[in-house]
VMD Tcl script that builds the backbone (N, CA, C; Angstrom):
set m [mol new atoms 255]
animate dup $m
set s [atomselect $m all]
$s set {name element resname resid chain x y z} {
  {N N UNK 1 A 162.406 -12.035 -119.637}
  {CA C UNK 1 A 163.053 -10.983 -120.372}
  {C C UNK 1 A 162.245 -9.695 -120.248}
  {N N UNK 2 A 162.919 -8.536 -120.048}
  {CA C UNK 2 A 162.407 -6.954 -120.279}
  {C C UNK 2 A 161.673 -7.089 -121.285}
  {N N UNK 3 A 160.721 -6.215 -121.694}
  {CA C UNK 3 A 159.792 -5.609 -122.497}
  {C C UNK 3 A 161.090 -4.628 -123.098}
  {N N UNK 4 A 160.737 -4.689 -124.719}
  {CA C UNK 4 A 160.869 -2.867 -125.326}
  {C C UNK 4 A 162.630 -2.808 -125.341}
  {N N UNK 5 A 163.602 -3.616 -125.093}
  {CA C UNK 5 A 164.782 -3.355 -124.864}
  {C C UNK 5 A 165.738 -4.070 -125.920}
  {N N UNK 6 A 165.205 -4.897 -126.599}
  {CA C UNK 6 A 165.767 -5.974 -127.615}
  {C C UNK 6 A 165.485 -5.194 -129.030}
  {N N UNK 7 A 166.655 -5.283 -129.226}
  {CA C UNK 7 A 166.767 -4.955 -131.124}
  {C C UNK 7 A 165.788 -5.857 -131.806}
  {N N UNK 8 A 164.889 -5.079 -133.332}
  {CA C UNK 8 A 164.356 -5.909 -133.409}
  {C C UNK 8 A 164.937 -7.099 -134.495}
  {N N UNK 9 A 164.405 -7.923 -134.805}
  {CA C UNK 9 A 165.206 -9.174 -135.217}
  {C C UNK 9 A 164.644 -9.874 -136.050}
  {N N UNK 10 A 164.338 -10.091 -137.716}
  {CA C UNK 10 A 163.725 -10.383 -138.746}
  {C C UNK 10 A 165.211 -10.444 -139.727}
  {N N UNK 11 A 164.219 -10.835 -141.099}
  {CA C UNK 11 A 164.798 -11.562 -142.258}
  {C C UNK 11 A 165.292 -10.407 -142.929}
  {N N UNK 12 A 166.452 -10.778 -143.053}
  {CA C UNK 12 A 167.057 -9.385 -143.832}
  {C C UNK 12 A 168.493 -9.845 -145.243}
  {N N UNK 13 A 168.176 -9.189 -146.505}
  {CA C UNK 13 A 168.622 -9.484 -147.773}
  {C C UNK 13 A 170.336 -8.953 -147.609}
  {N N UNK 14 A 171.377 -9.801 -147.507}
  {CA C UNK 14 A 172.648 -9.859 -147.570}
  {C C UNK 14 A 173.276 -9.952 -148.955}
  {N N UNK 15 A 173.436 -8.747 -149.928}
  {CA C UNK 15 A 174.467 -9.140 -151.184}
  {C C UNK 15 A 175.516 -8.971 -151.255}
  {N N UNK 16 A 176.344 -9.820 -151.509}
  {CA C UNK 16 A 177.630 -9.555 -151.914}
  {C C UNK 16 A 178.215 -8.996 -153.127}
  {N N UNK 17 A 178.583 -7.815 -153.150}
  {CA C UNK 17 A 178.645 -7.246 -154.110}
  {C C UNK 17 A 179.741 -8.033 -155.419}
  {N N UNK 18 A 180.779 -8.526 -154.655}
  {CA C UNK 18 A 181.644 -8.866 -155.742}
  {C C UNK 18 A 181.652 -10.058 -156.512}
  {N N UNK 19 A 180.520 -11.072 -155.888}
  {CA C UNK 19 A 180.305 -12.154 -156.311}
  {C C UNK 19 A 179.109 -12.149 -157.393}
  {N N UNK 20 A 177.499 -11.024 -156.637}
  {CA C UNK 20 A 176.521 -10.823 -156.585}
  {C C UNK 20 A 175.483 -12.111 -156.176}
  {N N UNK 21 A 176.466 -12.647 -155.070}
  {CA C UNK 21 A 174.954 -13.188 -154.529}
  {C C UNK 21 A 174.226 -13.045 -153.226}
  {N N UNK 22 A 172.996 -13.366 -153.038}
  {CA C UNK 22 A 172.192 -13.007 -152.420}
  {C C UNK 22 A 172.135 -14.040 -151.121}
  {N N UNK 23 A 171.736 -13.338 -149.649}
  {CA C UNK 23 A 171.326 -14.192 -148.797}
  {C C UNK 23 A 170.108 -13.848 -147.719}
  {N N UNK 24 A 169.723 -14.639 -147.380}
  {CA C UNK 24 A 168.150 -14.485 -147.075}
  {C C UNK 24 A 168.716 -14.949 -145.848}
  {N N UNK 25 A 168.666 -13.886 -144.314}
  {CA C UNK 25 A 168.946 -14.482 -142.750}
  {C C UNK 25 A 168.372 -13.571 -142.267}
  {N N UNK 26 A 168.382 -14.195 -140.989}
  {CA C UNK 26 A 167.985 -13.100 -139.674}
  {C C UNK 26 A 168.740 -12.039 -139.074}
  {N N UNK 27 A 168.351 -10.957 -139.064}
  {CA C UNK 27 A 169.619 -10.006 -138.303}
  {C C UNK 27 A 168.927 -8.444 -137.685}
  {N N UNK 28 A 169.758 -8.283 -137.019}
  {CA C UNK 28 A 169.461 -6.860 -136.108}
  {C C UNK 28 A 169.705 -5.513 -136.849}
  {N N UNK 29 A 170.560 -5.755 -138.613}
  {CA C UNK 29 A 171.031 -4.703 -139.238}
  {C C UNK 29 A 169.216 -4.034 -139.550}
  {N N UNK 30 A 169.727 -2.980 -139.971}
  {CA C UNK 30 A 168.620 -2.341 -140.790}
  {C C UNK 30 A 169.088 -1.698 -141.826}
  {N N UNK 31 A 168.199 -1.208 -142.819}
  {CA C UNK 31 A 168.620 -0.430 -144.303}
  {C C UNK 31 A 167.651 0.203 -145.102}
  {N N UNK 32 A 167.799 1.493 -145.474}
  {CA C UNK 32 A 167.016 2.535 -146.084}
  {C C UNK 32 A 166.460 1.457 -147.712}
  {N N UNK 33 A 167.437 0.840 -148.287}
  {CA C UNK 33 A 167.313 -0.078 -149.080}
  {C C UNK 33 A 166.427 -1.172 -148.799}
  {N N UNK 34 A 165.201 -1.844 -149.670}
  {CA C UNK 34 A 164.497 -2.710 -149.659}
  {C C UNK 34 A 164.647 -3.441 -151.694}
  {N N UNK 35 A 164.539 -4.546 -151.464}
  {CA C UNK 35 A 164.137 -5.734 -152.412}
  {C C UNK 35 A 163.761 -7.046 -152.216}
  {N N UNK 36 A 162.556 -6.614 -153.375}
  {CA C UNK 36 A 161.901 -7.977 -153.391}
  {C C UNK 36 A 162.479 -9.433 -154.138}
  {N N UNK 37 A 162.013 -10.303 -152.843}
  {CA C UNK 37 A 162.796 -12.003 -152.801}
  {C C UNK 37 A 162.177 -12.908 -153.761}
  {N N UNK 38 A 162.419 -14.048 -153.881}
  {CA C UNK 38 A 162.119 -14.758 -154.616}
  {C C UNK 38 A 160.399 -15.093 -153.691}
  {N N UNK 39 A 160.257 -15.054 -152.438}
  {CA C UNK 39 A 158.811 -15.241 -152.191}
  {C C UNK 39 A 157.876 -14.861 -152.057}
  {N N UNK 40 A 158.329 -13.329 -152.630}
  {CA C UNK 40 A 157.271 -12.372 -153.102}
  {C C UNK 40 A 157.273 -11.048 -152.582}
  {N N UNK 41 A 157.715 -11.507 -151.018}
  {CA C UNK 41 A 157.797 -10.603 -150.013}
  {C C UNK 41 A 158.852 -9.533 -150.328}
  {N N UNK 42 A 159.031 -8.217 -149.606}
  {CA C UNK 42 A 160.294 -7.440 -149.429}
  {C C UNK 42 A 160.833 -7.362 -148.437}
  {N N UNK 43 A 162.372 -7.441 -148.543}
  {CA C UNK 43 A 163.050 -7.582 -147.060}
  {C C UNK 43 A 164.081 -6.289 -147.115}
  {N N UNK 44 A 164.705 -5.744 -145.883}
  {CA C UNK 44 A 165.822 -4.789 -145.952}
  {C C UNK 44 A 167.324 -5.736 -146.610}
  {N N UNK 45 A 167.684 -4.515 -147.803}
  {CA C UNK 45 A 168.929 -4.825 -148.384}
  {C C UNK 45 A 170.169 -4.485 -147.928}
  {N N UNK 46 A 171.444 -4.955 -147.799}
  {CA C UNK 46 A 172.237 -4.619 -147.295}
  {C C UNK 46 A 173.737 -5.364 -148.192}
  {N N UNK 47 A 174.234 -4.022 -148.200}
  {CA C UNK 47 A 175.207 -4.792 -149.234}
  {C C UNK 47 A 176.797 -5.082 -148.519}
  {N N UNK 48 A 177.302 -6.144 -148.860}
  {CA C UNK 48 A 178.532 -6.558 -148.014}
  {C C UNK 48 A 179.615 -6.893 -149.251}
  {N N UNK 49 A 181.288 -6.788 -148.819}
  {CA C UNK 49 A 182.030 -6.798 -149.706}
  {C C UNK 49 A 182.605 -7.895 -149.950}
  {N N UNK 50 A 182.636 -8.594 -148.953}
  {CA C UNK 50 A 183.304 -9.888 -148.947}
  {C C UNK 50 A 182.194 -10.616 -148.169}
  {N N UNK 51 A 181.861 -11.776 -148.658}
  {CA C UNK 51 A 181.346 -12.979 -147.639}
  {C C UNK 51 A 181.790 -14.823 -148.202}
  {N N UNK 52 A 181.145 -15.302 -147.620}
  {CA C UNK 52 A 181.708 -16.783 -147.513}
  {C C UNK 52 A 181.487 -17.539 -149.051}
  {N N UNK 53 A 181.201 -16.448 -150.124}
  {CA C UNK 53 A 180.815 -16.866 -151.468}
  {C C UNK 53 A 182.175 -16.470 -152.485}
  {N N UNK 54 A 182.328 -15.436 -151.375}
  {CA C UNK 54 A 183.365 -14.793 -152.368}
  {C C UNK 54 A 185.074 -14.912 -151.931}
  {N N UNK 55 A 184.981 -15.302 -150.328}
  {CA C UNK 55 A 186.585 -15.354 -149.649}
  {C C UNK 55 A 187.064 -16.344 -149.958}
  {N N UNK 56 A 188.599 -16.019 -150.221}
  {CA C UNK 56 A 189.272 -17.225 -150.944}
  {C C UNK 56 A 189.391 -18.138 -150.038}
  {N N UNK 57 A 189.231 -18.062 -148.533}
  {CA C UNK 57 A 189.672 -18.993 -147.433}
  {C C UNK 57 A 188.404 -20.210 -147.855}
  {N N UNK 58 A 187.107 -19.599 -148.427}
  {CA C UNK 58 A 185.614 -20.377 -148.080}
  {C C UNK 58 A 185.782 -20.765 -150.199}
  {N N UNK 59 A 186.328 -20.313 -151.112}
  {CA C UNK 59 A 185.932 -20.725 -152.384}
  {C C UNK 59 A 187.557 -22.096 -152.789}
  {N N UNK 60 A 188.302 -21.885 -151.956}
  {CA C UNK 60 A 189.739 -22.109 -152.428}
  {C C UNK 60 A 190.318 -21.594 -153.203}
  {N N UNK 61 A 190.183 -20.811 -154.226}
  {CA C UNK 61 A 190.912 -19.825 -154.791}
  {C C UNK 61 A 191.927 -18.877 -154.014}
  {N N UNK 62 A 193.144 -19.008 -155.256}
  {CA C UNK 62 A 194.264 -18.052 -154.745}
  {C C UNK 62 A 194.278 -17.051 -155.421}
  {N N UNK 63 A 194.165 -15.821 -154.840}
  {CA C UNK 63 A 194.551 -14.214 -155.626}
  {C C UNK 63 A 195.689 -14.016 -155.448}
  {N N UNK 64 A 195.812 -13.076 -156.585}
  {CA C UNK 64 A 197.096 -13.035 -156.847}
  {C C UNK 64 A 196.830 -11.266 -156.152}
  {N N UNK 65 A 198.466 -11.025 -154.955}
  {CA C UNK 65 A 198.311 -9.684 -154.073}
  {C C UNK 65 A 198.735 -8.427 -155.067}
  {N N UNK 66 A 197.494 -7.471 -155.260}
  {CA C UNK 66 A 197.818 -6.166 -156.166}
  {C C UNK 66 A 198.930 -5.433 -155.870}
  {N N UNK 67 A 199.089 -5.340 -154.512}
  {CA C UNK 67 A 199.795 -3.804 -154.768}
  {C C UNK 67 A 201.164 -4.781 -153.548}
  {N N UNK 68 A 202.428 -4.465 -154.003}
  {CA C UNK 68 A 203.771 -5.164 -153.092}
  {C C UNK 68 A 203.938 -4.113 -152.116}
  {N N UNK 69 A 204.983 -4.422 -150.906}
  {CA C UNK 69 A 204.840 -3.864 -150.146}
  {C C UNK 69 A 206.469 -2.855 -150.730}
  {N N UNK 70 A 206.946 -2.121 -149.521}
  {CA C UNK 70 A 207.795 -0.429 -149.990}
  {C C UNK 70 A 208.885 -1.701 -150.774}
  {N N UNK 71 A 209.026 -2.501 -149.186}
  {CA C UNK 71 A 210.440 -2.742 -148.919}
  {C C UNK 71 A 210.724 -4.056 -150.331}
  {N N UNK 72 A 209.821 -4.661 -150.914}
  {CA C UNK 72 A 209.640 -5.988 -151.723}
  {C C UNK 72 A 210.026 -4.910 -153.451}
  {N N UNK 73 A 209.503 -3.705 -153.031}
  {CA C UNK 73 A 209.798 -3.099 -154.827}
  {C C UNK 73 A 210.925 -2.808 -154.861}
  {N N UNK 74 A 211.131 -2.433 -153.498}
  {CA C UNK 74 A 212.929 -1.901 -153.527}
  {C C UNK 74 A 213.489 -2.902 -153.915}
  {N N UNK 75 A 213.830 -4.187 -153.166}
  {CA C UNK 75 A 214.629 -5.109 -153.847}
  {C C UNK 75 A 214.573 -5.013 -155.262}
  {N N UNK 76 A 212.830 -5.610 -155.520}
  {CA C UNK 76 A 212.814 -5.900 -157.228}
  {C C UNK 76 A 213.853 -5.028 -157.895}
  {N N UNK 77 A 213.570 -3.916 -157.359}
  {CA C UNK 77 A 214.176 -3.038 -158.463}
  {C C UNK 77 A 215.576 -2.923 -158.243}
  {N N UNK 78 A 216.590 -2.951 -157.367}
  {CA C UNK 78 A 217.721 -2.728 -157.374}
  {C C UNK 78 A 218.468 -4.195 -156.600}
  {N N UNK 79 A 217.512 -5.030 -156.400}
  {CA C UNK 79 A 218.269 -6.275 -155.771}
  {C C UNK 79 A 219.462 -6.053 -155.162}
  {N N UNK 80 A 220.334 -7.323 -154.478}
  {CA C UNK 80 A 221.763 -7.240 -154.318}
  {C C UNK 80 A 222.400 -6.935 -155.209}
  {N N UNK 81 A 223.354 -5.268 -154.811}
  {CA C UNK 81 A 224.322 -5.147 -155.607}
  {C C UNK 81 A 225.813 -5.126 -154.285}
  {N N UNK 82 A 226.852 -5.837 -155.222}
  {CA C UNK 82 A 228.024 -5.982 -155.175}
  {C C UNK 82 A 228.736 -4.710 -154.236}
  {N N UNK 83 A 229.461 -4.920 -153.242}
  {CA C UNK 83 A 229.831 -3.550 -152.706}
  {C C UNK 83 A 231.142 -3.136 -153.379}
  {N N UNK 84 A 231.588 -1.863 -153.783}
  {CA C UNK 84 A 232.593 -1.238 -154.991}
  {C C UNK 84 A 234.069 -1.953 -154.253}
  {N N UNK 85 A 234.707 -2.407 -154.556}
  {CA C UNK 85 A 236.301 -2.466 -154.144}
  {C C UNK 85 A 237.103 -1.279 -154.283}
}
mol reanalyze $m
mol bondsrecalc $m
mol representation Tube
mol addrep $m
C-alpha cells in the first residue's frame, strides 16, 4: 500500500439523536465535536438521525405516517360523490 493516501481511521462516538444512544466504532468521519466515553478516553462526536436503535425496520415498531399525501386528503375530504342527474 501507498504511504500518506488513506483516510485516517480510528474510534469515533455515533449518537442517535432520537433514541439518544451512543456507539463506540471505527470510521473515516471526523467532527469539531469531542466526548468523553465510558473508558475515560475522548473520541470525535457525531450525531446521526436515524440508526439501527431507532428504525422501525431494526426495533419492530410501527409509526404511525404524519403528514398524508395531496391526493389521500382530497378523497378524505370530499370522497365519492354521486354524479347530479
Amino acid at each position: 500500500m501507498k504511504n500518506n493516501i488513506h483516510p485516517e481511521y480510528d474510534y469515533v462516538i455515533f449518537r442517535d439523536t432520537s433514541c439518544g444512544r451512543d456507539f463506540k466504532i471505527r470510521s473515516t468521519c471526523k467532527s469539531k465535536q469531542s466526548v468523553v466515553w465510558e473508558d475515560g478516553n475522548t473520541y470525535p462526536l457525531i450525531h446521526l438521525d436515524v440508526s439501527s436503535a431507532s428504525h422501525p425496520v431494526y426495533t419492530g415498531e410501527k409509526r404511525k405516517v404524519q403528514a398524508e399525501g395531496r391526493i389521500a386528503q382530497f378523497n378524505k375530504r370530499f370522497g365519492k360523490r354521486s354524479a347530479k342527474s
